[in-house]
N, C-alpha and C positions, 0 to 999 in steps of 0.2 A: 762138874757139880761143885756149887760153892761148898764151901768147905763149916758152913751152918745149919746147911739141908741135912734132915734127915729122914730115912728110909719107918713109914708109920709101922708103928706097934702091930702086933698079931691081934689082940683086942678092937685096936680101931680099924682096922683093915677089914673086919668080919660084921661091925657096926656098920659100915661102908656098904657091903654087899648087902644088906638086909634091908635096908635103903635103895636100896636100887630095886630088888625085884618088889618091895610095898610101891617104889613110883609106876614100876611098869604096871603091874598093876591097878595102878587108879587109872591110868591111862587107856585099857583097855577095858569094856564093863563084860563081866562073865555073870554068869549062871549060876543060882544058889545051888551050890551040890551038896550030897552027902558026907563028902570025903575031898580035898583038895585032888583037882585035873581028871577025880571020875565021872559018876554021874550027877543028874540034876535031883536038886533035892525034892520032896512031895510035895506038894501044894500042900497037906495037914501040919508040915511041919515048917512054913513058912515060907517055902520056895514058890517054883512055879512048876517044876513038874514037866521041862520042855527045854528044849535047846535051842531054841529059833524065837525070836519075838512074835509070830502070829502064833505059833504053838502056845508059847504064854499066856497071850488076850486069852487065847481058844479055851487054855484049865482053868484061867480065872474066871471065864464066863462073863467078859467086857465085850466080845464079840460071841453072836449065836444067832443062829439064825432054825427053826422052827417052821417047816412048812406042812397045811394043812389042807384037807378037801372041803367034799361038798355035805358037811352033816357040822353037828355040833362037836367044842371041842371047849376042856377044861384046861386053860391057860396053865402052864406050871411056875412055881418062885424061881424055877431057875431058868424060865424063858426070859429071852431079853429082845428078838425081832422075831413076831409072829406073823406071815402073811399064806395067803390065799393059794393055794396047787391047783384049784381046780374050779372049772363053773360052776356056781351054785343054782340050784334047780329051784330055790327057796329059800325065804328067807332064814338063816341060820343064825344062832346067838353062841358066840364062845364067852365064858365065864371066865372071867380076871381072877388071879389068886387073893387070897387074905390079904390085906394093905398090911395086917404086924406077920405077917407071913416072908415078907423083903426088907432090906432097910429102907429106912428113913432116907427120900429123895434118890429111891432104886427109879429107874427110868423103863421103862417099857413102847415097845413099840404095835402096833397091829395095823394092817396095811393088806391092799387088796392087791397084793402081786402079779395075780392072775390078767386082772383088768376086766372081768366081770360082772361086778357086784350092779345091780340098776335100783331104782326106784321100788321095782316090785320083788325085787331078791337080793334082800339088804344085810348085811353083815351088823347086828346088834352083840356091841360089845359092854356085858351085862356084870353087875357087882357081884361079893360072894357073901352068903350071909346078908346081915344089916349093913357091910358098907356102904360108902355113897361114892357115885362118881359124875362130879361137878354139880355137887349138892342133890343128884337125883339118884335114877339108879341104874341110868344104864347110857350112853350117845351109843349113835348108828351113823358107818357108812354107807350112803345113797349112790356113790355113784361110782364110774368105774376109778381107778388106782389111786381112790381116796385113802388117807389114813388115818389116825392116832398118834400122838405122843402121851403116854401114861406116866405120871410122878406118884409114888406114895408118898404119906407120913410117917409110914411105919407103923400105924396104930389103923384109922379107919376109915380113910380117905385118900382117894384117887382123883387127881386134876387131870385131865385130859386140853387136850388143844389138836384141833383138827389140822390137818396139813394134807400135802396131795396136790398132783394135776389137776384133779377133777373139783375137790372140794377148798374153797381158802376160808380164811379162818379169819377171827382176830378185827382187828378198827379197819374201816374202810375210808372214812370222814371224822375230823372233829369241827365241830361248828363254834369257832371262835366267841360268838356271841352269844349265843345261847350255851354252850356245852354240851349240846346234845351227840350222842355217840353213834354215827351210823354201822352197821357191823355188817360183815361182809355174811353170804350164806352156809349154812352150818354152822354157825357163832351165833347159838341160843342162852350162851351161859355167863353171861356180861353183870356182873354185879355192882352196885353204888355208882351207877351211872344211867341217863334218862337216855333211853333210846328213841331214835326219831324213824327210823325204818327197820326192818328188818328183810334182806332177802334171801329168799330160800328156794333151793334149788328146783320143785314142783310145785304141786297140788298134794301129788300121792303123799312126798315125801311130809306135808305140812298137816298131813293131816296124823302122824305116826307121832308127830312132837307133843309136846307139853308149852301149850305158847300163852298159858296166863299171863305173862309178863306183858304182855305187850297192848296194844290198841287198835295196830292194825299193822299186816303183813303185807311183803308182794312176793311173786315169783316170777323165776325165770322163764328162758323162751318155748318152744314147742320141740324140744330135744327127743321129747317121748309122745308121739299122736295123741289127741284126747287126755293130753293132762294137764289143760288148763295154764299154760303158759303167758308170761307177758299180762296180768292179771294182779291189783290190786283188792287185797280183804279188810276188813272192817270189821271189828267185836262187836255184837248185838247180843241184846239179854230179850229178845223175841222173836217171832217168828223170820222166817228167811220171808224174802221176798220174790225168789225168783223158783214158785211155786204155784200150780194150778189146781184148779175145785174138779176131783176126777167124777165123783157121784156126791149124792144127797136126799135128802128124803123128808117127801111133806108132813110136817110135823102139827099145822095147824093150817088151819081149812076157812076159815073167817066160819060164822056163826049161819050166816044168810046174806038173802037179798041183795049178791054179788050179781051185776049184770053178764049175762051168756056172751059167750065169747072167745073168740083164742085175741090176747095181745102179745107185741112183738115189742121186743126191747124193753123189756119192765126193769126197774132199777131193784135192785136186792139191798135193803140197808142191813148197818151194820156188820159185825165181825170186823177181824182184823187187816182185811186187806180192802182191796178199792177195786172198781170197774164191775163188779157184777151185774150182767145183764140176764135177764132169762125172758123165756116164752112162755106165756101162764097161759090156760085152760081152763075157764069157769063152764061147769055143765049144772043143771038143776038150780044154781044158787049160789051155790059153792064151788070154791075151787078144786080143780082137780087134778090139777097137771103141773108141775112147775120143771119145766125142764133149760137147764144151760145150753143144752146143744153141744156136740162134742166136747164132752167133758168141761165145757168154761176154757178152753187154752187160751182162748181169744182176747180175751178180756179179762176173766176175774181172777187174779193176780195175788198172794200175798195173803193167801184164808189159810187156815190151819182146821183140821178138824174137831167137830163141836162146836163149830161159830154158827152162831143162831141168825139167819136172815129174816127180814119181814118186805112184804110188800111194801104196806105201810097204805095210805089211800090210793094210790093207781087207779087200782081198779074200780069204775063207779058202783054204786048201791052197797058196797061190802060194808058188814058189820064185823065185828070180833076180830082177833089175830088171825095174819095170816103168814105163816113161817115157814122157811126150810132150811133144813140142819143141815150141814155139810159134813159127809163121813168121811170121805178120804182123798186127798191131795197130792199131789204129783213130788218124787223126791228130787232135789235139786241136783243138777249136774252142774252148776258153776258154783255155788258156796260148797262149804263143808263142814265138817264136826272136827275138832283137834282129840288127840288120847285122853286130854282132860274135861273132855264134854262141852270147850266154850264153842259157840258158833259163829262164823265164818262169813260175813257175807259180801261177796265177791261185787264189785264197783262197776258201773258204767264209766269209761275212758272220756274223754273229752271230744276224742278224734272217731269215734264208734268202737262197737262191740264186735273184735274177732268174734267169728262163734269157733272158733278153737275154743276159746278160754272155758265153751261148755261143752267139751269133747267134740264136737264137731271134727268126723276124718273125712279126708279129702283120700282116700285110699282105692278107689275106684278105676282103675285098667283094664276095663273091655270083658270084666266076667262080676254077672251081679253074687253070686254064690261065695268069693272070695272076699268081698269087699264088705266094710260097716255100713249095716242101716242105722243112718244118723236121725229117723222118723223123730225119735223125742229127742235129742241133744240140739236140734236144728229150731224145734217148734219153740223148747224151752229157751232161745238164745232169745228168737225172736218175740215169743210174750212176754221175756223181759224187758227187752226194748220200748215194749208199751207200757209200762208200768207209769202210772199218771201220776204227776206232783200238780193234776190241778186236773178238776172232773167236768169240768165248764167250757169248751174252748171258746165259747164266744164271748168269755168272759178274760180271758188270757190264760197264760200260765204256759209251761213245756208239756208237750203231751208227744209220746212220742222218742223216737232218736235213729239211728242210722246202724244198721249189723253188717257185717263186714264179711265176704267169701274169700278165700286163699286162691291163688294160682292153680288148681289142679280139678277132681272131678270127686263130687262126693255122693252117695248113694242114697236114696228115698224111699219112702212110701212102700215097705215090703208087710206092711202089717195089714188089716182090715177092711178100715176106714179112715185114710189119713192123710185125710186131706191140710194141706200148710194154711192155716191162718193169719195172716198178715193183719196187726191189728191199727188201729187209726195214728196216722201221724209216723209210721216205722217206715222204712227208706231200708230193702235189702239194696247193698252195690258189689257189684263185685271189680276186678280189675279187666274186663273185656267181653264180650259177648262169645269171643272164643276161648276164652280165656280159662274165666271160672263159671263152672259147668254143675249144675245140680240134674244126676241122672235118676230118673221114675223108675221103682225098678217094677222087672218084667209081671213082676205078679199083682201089681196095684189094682184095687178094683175098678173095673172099668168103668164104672156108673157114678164114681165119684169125681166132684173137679180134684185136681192137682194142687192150684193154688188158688185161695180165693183169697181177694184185697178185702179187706174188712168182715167182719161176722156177717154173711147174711141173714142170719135168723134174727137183726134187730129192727130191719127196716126203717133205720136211721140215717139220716147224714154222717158221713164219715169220711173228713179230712186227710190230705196229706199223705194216701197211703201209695209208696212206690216201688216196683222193679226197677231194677237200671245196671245197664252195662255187664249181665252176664248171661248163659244158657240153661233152658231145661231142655230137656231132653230123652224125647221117648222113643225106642228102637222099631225100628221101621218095621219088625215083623208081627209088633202088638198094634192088633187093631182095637179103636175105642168104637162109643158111640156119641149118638150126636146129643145126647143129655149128658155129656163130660165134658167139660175143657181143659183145655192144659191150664190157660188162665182166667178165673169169676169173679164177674163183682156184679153187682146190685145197689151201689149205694156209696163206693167211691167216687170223691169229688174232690176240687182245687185243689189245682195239681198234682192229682192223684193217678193214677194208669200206670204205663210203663214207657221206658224210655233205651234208646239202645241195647235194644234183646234181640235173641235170636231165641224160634220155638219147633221143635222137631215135634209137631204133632204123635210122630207115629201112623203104625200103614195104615188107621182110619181114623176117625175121630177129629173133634176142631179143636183147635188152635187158642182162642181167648169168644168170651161171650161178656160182652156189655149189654144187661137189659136191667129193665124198669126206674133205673137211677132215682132211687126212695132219694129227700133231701131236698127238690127243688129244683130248680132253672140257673144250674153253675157247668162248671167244666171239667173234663176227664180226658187225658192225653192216652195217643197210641201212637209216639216220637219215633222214628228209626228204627220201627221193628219188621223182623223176617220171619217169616213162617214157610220153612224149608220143608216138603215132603206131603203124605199124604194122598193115598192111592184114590181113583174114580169109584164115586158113589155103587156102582154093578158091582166092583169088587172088592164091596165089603158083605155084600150080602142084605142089600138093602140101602135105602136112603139114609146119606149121614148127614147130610147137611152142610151148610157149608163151613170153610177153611175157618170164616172170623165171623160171627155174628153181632149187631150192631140193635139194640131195641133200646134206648136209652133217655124215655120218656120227652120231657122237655129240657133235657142237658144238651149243652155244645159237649160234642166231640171232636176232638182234634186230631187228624192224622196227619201226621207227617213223615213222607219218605216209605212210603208202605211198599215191601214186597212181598209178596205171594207167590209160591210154585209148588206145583204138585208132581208129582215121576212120571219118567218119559214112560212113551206106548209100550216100548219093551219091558217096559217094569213094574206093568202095572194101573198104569196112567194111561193119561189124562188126568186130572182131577175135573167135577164138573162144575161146582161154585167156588168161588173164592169169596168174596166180602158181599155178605148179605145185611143188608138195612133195609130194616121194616121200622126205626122208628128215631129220633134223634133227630138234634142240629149238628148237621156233621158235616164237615169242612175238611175238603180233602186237598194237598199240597204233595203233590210227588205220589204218584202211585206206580211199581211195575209189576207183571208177572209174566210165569215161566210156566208150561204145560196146565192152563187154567183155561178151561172152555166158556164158562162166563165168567169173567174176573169180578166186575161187580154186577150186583144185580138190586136194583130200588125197588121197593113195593109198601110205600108208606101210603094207606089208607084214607088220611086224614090232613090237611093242609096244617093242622092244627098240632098234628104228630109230630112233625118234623120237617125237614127240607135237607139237602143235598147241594153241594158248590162245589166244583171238580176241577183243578188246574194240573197242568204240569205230568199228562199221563204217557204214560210208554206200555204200549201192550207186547208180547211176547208170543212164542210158541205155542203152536194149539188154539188160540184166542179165536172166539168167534165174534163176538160184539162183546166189545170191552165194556161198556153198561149197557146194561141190561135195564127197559123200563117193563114191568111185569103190565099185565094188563086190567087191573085191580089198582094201578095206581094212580094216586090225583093229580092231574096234569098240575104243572108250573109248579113243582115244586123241587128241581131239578133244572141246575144253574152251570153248565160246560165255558170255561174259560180256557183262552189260547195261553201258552202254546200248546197244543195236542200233537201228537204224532201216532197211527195207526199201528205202524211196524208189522206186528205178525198176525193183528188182528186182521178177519174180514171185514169187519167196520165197526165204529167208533161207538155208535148207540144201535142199539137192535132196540126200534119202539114200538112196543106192545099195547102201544095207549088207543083208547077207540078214535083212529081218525090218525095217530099218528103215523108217522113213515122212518124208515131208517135212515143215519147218515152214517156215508161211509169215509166220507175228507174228513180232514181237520178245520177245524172252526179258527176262525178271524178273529172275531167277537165274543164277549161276554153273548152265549146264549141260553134263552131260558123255553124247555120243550112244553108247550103249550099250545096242541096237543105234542 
């Protein structure tokens, strides 16, 4: 040791040591305790009250978790994450604490943990007292493991922002040049900023909101049947438009000197919607009768009750007014009302009308008792597809548009009377004849058609109206009769009829009836259709008539590709007629059938009535004479073109005419049977 060194002081050496255990100590971080190396101090007394750092979180209440069932629940200040234990059966509201009840920027969560919560059993998380939360008084989650994040002020306001799997929140778009802010769904509370959409997760859930703010909404897809998915709304300060005239009542009678009479298609002025047609009844002088015919579905569109109609001169000789009051209107299944009373009115797409968007379910698997009757969700899609931006077509204008069937099988016709009205210029499609499937169900009146193309009770011309590319379908063990079709018209023209369908009559009853074609000397299509089924005339208990019935004044008919069969012997069958024409210009290209004993059968009256040109036929099983000329009918008005082929017929024409004889080959040449 140098001989300078020296051994430190008792003082400094003890200075030394007390220095050392204050470094180790910072070195190490402990635990507020009571007493040095005992216990942990209280949390009242500024500790934490815990030996472990989640224990700590755990007394300070930075971590907590709160779980809750299926009833209502009063949030507590010292809740900090509240979620869901259990399904809710209903929709529940738990109540937020006092905002000066936490501090200022206490954070709160509420959250559907379960994964539960839907559209119709919604988790409403509600203010206490007069607070506010995001300026109102309450947001809701709609969907399943959606949540909340909750801030107070401390004093009387709760910011919430939505978060969640199910729900997103917050900017979805900003539009550089405009600034408009697009907000994603459940993001209704966007302030000092011009919204340019807004989407939200239903119907149900849009209609629970407060959506003054805005102009017009959309929503998302068909996550939940029947709620109107994929579906843009629009704010109107009047009537909905996608509403029908259900009754009414004659309010004035004109004075006299109305000529007697029933007329058809009378126009209804005035009120606030368009297409009213009716059928007036003048007896004595006076009117007597004004009826729409199946409540208006068809046609008058967009009336609200108390809208005053008038004849107006129609009717010859009338004096005085002649008026009728509309009482009550159909309520909309594609718009809606918001919590704040504005209304909703749901948009025609560009591409067509799902009729999802107006509840329409496709829920249908082989039992009618399980499945939705979509009678009014279906009729209401489709009369708003008619709805006219122009009441003239021969003056131009869109009349008309195209509704749209889903992939699966949807349920009908379990009510009265209720028959589908298809109104002028509307185009159902679906994606296939087997595809998408509208099933009749078993209890439809039998006496009623199923689908008629156009209102017949206006005996009007009426464009444009079409089936195409899907199935109806009625269960082989319901029988109709032969005053029912599956499909009617009267008064469908250009390019009107149907086009790649299939139709399951049912074990009796016909198939489609074109007659009298009110309108004129135009054309009606019957493209690619099947009519599969349909048991023999003896085994329904009487004459039903035949499979397709054809009376269509001085219209071209067009078929194309026609088959017809009826159920084998074992099952009921034979069937006896398949395509009866008594009156039309009908032009047939492609005909076959299957267990059909006359497949066709002519009996047009009149040269004047009609005529018959036939190429391209294949007859089938059971066939006896594939046309059939009845003996009542006018010779040469019936024109057999090659190629022909017999097949399973006994011959080609069975002729019934005075003088004529049957052929049983096939023909060469264009021939015309005279006799």
């Amino acid at each position: 040791m140098s001989r300078f060194a020296r051994k430190p002081s008792s003082a400094t050496a003890f200075l030394l040591a007390v220095l050392a255990i204050i470094a180790s100590a910072l070195a190490s971080p402990v635990l507020a305790q009571e007493s040095f190396g005992t216990s942990p101090m209280h949390v009242r007394r500024g500790g934490t009250g815990a030996e472990t750092p989640a224990g700590a979180r755990s007394n300070l209440q930075v971590d907590k978790f709160t779980g809750h069932g299926d009833s209502a629940y009063s949030i507590d200040a010292s809740d900090r994450v509240v979620g869901t234990n259990a399904t809710f059966t209903a929709s529940r509201t738990w109540t937020l604490p006092a905002a000066n009840a936490v501090n200022a920027g206490q954070e709160l969560i509420v959250a559907d943990f379960a994964g539960t919560v839907t559209g119709t059993n919604t988790l409403v998380i509600a203010r206490a007292g007069s607070d506010t939360v995001n300026g109102g008084t309450s947001v809701t989650i709609s969907s399943a493991n959606g949540a909340y994040i909750l801030v107070s002020d401390g004093s009387s306001k709760w910011t919430a922002q939505a978060v969640g799997s199910s729900i997103a929140s917050g900017v979805s778009s900003l539009d550089g040049v405009t600034g408009a802010i697009s907000t994603q769904m459940g993001s209704l509370d966007v302030t000092g900023s011009t919204l340019s959409t807004n989407l939200l997760s239903s119907r149900t859930f849009a209609a629970t909101q407060d959506l003054s703010a805005f102009s017009a909404v959309r929503t998302l897809g068909y996550a939940t049947a029947g709620d109107g998915g994929e579906a843009t709304f629009q704010k109107i300060g009047g009537n909905f438009i996608d509403t029908q005239i259900v009754s009414g009542t004659l309010t004035a009678n004109g004075t006299s000197g109305c000529t007697n009479g029933t007329y058809y298609g009378v126009d209804l002025d005035g009120g606030s919607g368009r297409g009213a047609k009716a059928v007036v009844t003048v007896s004595g002088g006076v009117v007597t009768v004004i009826s729409m015919g199946r409540g208006g579905r068809n046609s008058a569109i967009g009336y609200a009750a108390g809208d005053v109609l008038s004849i107006g001169s129609t009717i010859p000789g009338c004096s005085g007014a002649k008026t009728w009051t509309v009482s009550t209107v159909t309520t909309p299944t594609g718009s809606f009302t918001d919590s704040a009373g504005n209304k909703w009115q749901i948009q025609y797409p560009a591409a067509g009308l799902d009729t999802r968007a107006f509840g329409v379910k496709f829920d249908w698997d082989g039992n009618d008792g399980t499945a939705t009757n979509n009678t009014e969700t279906l009729q209401n899609a489709i009369s708003f597809a008619g709805y006219r931006t122009a009441t003239i077509s021969d003056l131009g204008g869109a009349i008309g548009g195209q509704v749209l069937l889903a992939k699966a099988t949807a349920l009908y016709g379990c009510n009265v009377d209720d028959s589908l009205i298809v109104p002028q210029g509307v185009k159902i499609k679906g994606q296939g004849n087997y595809t998408s499937v509208i099933k009749i169900c078993d209890t439809f009146n039998a006496a009623s058609n199923q689908v008629e193309l156009c209102d017949s009770n206006t005996h009007l011309a009426c464009f444009g109206t079409l089936l195409e590319d899907f199935q109806i379908f009625n269960s082989a063990s319901v029988s109709g009769i032969s005053s029912r079709s599956v499909v009617y018209t009267n008064n469908a023209q250009h390019e009107a009829g149907m086009r790649r369908m299939t139709i399951y009559p049912g074990g009796c009853g016909r198939g489609a009836t074109y007659e009298t074609g009110y309108g004129g000397a135009t054309y009606i299509l019957m493209d690619s259709v099947e009519y599969k089924g349909g048991k023999s005339n003896a085994n329904c208990g009487g004459a039903n008539g035949p499979e397709v019935y054809i009376n269509y004044g001085t219209t071209q008919v067009m078929v194309n590709n026609l088959n017809l069969s009826g159920f084998s012997s074992g099952s009921g069958g034979p069937r006896a007629d398949g395509l009866a024409i008594v009156g039309g210009f009908v032009d047939i290209v492609g005909i076959h059938t299957e267990q059909i004993i006359n497949p066709v059968t002519i009996n047009i009256t009149s040269i004047n009535n009609g005529q018959v040109r036939a190429r391209s036929v294949i007859g089938g099983v059971d066939c006896v004479g594939m046309f059939t000329l009845a003996g009542t009918n006018t010779s040469g008005n019936f024109m057999l073109s090659p190629p022909k082929a017999v097949n399973g017929c006994t011959r080609l024409v069975a002729n019934a005419q005075a003088g004529g004889s049957n052929l049983t080959g096939p023909v060469l040449v264009d021939t015309i049977f005279n006799p």
